[in-house]
C-alpha positions as CSV (number, residue, x, y, z in Angstrom):
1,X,-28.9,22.2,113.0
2,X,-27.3,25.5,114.6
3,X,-30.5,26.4,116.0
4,X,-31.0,23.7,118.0
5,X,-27.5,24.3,119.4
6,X,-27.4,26.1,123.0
7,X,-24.7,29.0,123.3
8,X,-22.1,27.1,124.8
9,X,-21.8,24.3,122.5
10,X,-22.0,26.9,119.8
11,X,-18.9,28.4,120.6
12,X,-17.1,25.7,121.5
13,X,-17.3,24.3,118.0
14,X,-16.4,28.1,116.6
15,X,-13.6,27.7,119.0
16,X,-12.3,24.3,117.5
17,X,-12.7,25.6,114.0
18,X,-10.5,28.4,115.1
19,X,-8.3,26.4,116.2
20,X,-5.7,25.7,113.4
21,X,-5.2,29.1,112.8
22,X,-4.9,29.6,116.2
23,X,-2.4,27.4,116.6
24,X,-0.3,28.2,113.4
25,X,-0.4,31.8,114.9
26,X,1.0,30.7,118.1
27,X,3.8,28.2,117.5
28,X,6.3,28.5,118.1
29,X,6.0,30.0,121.8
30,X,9.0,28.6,123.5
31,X,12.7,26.7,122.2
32,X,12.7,24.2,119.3
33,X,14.6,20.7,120.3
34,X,16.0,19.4,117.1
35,X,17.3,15.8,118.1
36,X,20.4,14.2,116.2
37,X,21.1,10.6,117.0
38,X,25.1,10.5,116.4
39,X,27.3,12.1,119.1
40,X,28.7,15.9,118.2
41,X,31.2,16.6,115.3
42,X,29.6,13.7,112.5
43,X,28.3,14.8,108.9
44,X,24.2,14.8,110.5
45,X,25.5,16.8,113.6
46,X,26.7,19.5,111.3
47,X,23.8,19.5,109.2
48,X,21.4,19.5,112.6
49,X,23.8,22.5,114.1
50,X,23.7,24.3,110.5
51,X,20.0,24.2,110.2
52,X,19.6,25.1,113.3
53,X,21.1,28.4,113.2
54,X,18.8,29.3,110.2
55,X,15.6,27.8,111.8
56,X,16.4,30.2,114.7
57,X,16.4,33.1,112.3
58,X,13.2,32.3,110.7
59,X,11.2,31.2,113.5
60,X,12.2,33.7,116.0
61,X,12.8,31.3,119.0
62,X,15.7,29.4,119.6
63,X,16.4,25.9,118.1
64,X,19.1,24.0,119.6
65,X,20.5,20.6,119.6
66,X,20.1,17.3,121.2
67,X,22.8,14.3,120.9
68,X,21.5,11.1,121.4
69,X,24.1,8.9,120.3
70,X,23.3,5.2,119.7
71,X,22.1,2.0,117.4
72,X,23.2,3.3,114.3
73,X,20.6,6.8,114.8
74,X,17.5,4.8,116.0
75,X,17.5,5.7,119.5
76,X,17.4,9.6,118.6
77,X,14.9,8.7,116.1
78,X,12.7,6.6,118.2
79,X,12.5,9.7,121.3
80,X,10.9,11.9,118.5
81,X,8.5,9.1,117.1
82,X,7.7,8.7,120.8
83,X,7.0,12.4,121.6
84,X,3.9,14.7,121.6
85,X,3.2,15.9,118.3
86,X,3.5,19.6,119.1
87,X,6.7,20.4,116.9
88,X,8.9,21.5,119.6
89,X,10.5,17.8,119.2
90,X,11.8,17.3,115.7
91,X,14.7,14.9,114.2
92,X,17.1,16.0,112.1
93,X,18.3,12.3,110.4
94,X,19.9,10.8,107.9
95,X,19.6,7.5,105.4
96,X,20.4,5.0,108.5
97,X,17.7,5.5,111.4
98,X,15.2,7.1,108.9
99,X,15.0,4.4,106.0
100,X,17.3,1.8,106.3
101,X,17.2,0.5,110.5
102,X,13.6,-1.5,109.7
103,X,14.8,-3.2,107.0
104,X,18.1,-4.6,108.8
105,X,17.0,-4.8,112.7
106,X,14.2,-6.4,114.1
107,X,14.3,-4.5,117.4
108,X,13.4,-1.2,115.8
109,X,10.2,0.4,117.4
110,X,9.3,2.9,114.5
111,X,8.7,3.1,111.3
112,X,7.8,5.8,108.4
113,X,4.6,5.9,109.2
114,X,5.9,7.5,112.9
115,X,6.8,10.4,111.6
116,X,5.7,13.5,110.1
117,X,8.1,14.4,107.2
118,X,9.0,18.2,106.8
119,X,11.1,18.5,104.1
120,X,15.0,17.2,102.6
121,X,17.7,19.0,103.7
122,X,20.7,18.5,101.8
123,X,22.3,15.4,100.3
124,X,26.3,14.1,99.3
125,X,27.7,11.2,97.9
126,X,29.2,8.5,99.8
127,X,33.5,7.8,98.2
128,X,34.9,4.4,97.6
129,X,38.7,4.5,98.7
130,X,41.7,2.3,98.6
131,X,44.5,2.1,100.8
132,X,48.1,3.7,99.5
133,X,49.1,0.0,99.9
134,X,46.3,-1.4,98.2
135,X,48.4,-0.2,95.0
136,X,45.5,0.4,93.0
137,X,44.7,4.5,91.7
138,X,41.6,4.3,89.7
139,X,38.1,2.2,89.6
140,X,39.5,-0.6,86.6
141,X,42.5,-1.6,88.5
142,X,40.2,-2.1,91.1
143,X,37.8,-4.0,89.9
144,X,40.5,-5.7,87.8
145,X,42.1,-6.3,90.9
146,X,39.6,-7.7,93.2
147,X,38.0,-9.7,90.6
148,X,41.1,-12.0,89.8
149,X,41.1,-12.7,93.5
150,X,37.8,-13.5,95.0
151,X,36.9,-13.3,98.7
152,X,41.2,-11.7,99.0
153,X,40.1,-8.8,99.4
154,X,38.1,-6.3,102.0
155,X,36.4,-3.2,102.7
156,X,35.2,-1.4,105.7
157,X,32.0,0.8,106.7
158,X,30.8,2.3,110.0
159,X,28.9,-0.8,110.8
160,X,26.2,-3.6,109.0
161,X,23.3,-2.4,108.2
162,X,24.7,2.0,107.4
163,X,24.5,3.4,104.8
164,X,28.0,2.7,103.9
165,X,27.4,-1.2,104.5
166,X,24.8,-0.9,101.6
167,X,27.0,0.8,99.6
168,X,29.8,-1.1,99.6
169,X,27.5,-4.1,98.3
170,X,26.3,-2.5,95.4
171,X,29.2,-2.0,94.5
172,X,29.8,-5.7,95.0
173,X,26.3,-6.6,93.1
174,X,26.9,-3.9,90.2
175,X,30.6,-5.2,89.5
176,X,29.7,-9.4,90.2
177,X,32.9,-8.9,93.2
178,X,33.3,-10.6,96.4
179,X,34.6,-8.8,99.2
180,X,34.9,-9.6,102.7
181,X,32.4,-6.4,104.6
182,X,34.3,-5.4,107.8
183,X,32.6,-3.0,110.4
184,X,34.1,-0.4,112.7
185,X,32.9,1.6,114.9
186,X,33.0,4.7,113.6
187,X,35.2,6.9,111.2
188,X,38.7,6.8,113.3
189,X,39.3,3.3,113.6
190,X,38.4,2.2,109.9
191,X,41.2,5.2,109.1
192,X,43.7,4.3,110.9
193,X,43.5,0.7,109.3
194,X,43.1,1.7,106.0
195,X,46.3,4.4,106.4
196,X,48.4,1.4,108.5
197,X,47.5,-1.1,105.2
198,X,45.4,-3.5,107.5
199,X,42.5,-2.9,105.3
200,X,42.4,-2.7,101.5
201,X,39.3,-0.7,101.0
202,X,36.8,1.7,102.6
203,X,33.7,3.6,102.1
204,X,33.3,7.0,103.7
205,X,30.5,9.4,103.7
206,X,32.3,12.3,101.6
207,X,32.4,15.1,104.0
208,X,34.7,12.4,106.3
209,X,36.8,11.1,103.7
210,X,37.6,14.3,102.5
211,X,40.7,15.2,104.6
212,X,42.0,11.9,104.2
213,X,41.9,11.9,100.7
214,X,43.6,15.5,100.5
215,X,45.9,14.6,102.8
216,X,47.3,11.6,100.7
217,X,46.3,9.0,103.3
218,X,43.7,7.6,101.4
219,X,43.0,7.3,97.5
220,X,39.9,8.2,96.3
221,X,37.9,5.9,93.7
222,X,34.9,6.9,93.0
223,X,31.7,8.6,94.7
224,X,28.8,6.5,94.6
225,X,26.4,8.5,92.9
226,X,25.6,8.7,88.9
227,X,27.0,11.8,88.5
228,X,30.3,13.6,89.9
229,X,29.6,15.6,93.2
230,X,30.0,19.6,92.6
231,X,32.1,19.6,95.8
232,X,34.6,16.8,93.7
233,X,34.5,17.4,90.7
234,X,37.9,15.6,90.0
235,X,37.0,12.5,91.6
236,X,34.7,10.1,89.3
237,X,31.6,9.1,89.8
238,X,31.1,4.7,90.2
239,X,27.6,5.1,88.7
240,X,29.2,6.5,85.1
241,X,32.0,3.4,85.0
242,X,30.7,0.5,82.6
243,X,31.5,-2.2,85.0
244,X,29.3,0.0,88.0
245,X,26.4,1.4,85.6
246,X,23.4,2.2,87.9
247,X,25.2,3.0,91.1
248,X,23.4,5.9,93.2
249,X,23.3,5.8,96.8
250,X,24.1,9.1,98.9
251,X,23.7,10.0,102.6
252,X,20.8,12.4,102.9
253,X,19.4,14.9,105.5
254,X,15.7,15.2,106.4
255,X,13.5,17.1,108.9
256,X,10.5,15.5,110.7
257,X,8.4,15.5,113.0
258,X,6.6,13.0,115.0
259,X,3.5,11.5,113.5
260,X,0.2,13.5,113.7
261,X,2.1,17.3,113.7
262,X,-1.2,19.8,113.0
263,X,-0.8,20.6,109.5
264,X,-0.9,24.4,110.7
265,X,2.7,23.7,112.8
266,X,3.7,21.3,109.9
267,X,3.3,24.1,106.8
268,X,5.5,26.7,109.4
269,X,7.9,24.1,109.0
270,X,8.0,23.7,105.7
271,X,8.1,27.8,104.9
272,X,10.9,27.9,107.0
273,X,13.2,25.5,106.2
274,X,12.5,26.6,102.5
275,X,13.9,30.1,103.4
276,X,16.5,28.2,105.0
277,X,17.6,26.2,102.1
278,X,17.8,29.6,100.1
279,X,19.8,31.4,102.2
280,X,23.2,32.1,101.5
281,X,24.7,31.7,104.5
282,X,23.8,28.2,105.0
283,X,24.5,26.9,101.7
284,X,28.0,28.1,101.8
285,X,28.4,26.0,105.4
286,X,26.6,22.8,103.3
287,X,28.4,23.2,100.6
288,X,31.8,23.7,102.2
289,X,31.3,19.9,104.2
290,X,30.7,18.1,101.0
291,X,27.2,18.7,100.5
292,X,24.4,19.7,97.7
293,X,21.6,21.3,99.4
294,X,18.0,20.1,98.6
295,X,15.7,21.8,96.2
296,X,12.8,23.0,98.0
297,X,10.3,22.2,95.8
298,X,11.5,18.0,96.8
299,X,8.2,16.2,97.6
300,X,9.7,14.2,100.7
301,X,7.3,11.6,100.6
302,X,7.5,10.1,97.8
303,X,11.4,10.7,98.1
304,X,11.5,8.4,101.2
305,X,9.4,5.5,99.9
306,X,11.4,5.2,96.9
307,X,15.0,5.2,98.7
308,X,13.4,2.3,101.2
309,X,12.5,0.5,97.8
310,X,16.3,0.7,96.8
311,X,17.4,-0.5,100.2
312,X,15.4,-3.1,100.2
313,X,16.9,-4.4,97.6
314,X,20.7,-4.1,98.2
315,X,19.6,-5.8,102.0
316,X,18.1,-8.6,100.2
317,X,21.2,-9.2,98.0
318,X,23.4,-8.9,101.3
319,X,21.6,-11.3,103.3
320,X,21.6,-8.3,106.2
321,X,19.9,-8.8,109.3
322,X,21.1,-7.9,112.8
């Protein structure tokens, strides 16, 4: 067939075969936009602003970060579904706006399939808590407790639907309890109830509960995960207690991309944040909030479809819809 082509139309399809290579060799060319749907100072802005730092290293340009604040993560989420599939727009998000927001809210505009994923970040557990006037110290006289009185007793999250919602009712499901689920919005306000004795019982993501549990304020239960976090290693784990067998839900940390990222931009990506993940630098900053940092050998897709399949679930039990 080539020589029936005419010149031009020769090298225009020698120029489109180039053209991945072309393009891997270019990007990136200007700044990197990493979006974070949570205002500043939360556990995903400090894993954004920390990855951030080491993506500037390795790509040579700088990456800096967006706020976009609002709907639980979604909105921040949806701008970099929406955007041109270049991979100067990425989303650094977490279990809410990246698994969980399509299973609990029928006004979401995205869904996996939006998205190009790039690799897991870092993860941590999630820590049931009690109030000092709650008068219970370990994870038997709190089931004990809330199991002799049913429907007496609530906790609180950072609104239905989080991450925290959904782990707050496994704990319900694991344990046969019933608890009343109050939402706040936002860390502060659920503290200030829990320290005050207006509310019994909490669930934080560990790298907030943290100085509240140091502090005294707050007693520390359990972490939700099957095995006692490295960052805790004195607080149990709810997943290893007989009555809570099973129980392992954490708050994660991916990168991604909007659907349709070249494969040449997407594997530059991936080779950096691996370096990134190695580096020592930023693994002391993860690991000093509360967090493990990801293997980098993690296959992200697969990861993803099988924590939807586990949300579904707990949604279905808690009758969540918004």
């Amino acid at each position: 067939m080539s020589r029936h082509l005419t010149p031009a139309v020769a090298l225009s399809l020698a120029a489109l075969a180039a053209a991945p290579a072309a393009l891997a060799q270019a990007y990136p060319s200007k700044p990197i936009t990493i979006v974070v749907g949570y205002p500043a100072g939360g556990s995903t802005d400090l894993t954004g602003r920390t990855l951030a730092d080491a993506l500037t290293k390795q790509l040579g340009v700088p990456v800096v970060i967006e706020n976009l604040g609002g709907a639980g993560g979604a909105i921040g989420a949806q701008k970099v579904a929406h955007a041109a599939p270049d991979g100067y727009t990425l989303l650094v998000g977490a279990n809410n706006e990246v698994a969980i927001s399509k299973l609990v809210t029928k006004t979401t505009k995205y869904d996996l399939k939006d998205f190009t994923p790039i690799g897991l970040i870092a993860s941590q557990p999630m820590v049931l808590v009690a109030s000092p006037s709650a008068g219970v110290k370990n994870i038997d006289e709190f089931v004990a407790k809330v199991k002799a009185a049913p429907g007496k007793y609530s906790y609180g999250s950072s609104g239905v639907g989080t991450a925290l919602h959904l782990a707050g009712e496994m704990v319900k499901e694991r344990a046969g309890l019933f608890m009343t689920h109050i939402p706040y919005r936002g860390v502060a306000p659920l503290t200030t109830d829990l320290v005050g004795g207006n509310l019994e019982y909490g669930v934080f993501v560990l790298s907030s509960g943290l100085p509240h549990i140091k502090s005294g304020k707050v007693v520390a239960l359990g972490t939700t995960e099957a095995r006692r976090s490295p960052s805790t290693p004195d607080i149990p784990a709810l997943g290893a207690h007989k009555a809570l067998k099973g129980i392992d839900i954490g708050s994660w940390f991916v990168l991604m991309g909007p659907a349709r990222l070249p494969d040449a931009v997407t594997a530059k990506l991936k080779t950096a944040l691996a370096e990134s993940l190695k580096s020592p630098d930023f693994r002391k900053k993860m690991e000093a909030s509360g967090s493990t940092v990801a293997a980098t050998h993690v296959d992200i897709g697969p990861f993803l479809q099988s924590e939807v399949a586990k949300y579904q679930k707990i949604v279905q039990f808690a009758k969540i819809e918004q």
